[in-house]
N, C-alpha and C positions, 0 to 999 in steps of 0.2 A: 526820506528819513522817517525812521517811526518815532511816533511821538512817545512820550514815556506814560506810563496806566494813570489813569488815575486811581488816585487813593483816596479811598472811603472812610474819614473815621467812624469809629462803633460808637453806638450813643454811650452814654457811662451810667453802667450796671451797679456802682457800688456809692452810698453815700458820699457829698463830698464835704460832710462834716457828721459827726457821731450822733448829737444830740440838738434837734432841729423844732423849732416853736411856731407855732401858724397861730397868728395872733387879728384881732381888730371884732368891730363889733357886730350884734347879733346879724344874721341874713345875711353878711359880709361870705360866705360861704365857706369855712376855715376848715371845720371837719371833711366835707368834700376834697378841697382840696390835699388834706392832710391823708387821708386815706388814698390818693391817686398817686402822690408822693413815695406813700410806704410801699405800695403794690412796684412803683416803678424799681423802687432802693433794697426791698425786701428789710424793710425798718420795724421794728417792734412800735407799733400804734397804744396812744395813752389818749382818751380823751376824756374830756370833761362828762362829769356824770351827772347834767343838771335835772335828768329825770329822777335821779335820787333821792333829788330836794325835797323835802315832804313841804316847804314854806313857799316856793314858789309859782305855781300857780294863785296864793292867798297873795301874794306878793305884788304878783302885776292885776289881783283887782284892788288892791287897797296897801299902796307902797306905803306912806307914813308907818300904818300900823306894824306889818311884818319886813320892813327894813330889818331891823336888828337881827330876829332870829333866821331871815333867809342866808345873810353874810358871815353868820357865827357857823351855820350848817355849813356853807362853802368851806370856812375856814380850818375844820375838821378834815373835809373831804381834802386839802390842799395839803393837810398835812400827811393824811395819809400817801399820797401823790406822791411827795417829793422823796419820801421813802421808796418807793416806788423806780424812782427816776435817780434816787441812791445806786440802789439795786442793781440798775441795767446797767450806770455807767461802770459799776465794779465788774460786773461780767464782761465786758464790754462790747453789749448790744446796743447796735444802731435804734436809735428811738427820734421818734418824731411825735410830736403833741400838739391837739387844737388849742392850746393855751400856756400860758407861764404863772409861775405861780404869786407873779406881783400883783396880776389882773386882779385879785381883790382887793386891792387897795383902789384900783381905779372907779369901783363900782361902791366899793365903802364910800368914798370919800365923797362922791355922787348925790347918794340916798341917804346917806344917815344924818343927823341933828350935833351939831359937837360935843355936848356930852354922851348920845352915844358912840360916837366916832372914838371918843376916849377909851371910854369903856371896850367896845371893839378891840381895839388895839391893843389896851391890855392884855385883856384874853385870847388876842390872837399872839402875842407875845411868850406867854407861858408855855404855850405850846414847841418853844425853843427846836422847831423844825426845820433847817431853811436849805430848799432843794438846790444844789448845783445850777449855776445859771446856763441858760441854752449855748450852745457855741452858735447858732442864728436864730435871725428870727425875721419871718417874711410877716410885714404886716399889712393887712389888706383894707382897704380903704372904698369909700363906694358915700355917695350924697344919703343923708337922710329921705329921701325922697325914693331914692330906690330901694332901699335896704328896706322902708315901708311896705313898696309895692312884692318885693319877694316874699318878705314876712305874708304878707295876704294871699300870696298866692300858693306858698307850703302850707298856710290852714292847718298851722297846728294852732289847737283850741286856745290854751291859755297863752301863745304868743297874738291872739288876735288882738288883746286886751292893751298890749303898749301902747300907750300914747306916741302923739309924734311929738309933744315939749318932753318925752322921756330921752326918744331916740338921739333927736338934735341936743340935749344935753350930754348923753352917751356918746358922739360921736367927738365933737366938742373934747369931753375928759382923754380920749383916746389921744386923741390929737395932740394937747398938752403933753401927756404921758412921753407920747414917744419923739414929743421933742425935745427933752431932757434926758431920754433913756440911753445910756452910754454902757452898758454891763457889757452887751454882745453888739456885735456885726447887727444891721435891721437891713433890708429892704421893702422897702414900702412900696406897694402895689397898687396902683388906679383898675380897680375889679369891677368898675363897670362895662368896660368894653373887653375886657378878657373872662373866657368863659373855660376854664381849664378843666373843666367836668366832662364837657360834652363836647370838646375839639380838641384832636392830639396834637394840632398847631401850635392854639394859644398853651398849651400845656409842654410843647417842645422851647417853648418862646421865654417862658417862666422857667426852667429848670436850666437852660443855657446859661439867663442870668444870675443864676443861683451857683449853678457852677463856676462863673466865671468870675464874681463878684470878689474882690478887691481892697475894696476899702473897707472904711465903718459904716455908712449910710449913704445906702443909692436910693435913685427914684423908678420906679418903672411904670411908664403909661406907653401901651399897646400902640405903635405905629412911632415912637417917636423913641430919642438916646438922652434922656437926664442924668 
């Protein structure tokens, strides 16, 4: 008796949601990721412009003083963004982003002093912009301890300057964040032992669950089913 073929399915060539957010903190690898994403979905790529920052390298040698104006320049740039991400969903191109546009409130609320944190919010108020929320959002997680050691080892100049009481407080605000964050679908991603840059595995491994995902909030650590 002959057996019957087997059947192959095709990996899936088309987005499986419109507008997609690769979120967590710095060294976490998001832009990498997000760009391996777009090339696999053929996505319009948005990413954060933090070389544009003219405050941020002043930023991370002497945070008290240029808190205010580095998150007030985000705050500009976030607005022009969400226009942006206006835009794509009216035409209705697939977009994926290294970021959402709440992350400034995760990093305001971090570094600023409460009266500027006031002030902030003011002004970032006025600006009465607020971009469409992601339909996902994969957030990638990784110990301060590692997310140091990549940071040292990409050697860019004014990332060298973080502290590790900046990092571990940054990872910490993440954390809280998106354990209240209910707007879109999350999966949250253990990105120390998956390397979706440099192995089509670990990168076949992430986009299955991405596809497949379900609910409002999954886990995913590489070897194991959360």
């Amino acid at each position: 008796m002959n057996s019957a073929p087997l059947t192959v399915t095709a990996p899936q060539l088309h987005p499986p949601f419109g507008y997609i957010a690769i979120e967590g903190p710095i060294g976490v690898g998001k832009t990498s990721l997000a760009r391996r994403l777009a090339q696999r979905w053929s996505m319009h790529e948005l990413f954060e412009r933090s070389q544009d920052n003219p405050f941020l390298e002043r930023f991370y040698r002497d945070t008290a003083r240029y808190a205010l104006p580095v998150q007030l320049h985000f705050a500009l740039q976030r607005a022009q963004q969400a226009q942006e991400v206006s835009a794509a969903q009216a035409s209705g191109t697939p977009l994926i982003a290294d970021f959402i546009t709440q992350r400034n409130d995760i990093f305001a609320r971090l570094i600023l002093q409460d009266d500027e944190w006031q002030l902030y919010r003011a002004l970032a108020a006025r600006l009465d912009v607020s971009a469409p929320a992601p339909d996902f959002v994969v957030y990638l997680q990784a110990s301060p301890e590692v997310l140091f050691a990549r940071i040292q080892k990409r050697a860019v100049p004014m990332e060298l300057q973080i502290s590790d009481a900046y990092l571990r407080a940054l990872c910490d605000a993440y954390n809280e964040f998106f354990y209240h964050y209910d707007r879109t679908p999350v999966l949250t991603v253990n990105a120390e032992h998956l390397n979706p840059l440099d192995s089509d595995a670990d990168l076949a491994l992430l986009v299955e669950r991405i596809e497949t995902m379900r609910g409002r909030k999954e886990f995913f650590v590489k070897g194991t089913s959360l």
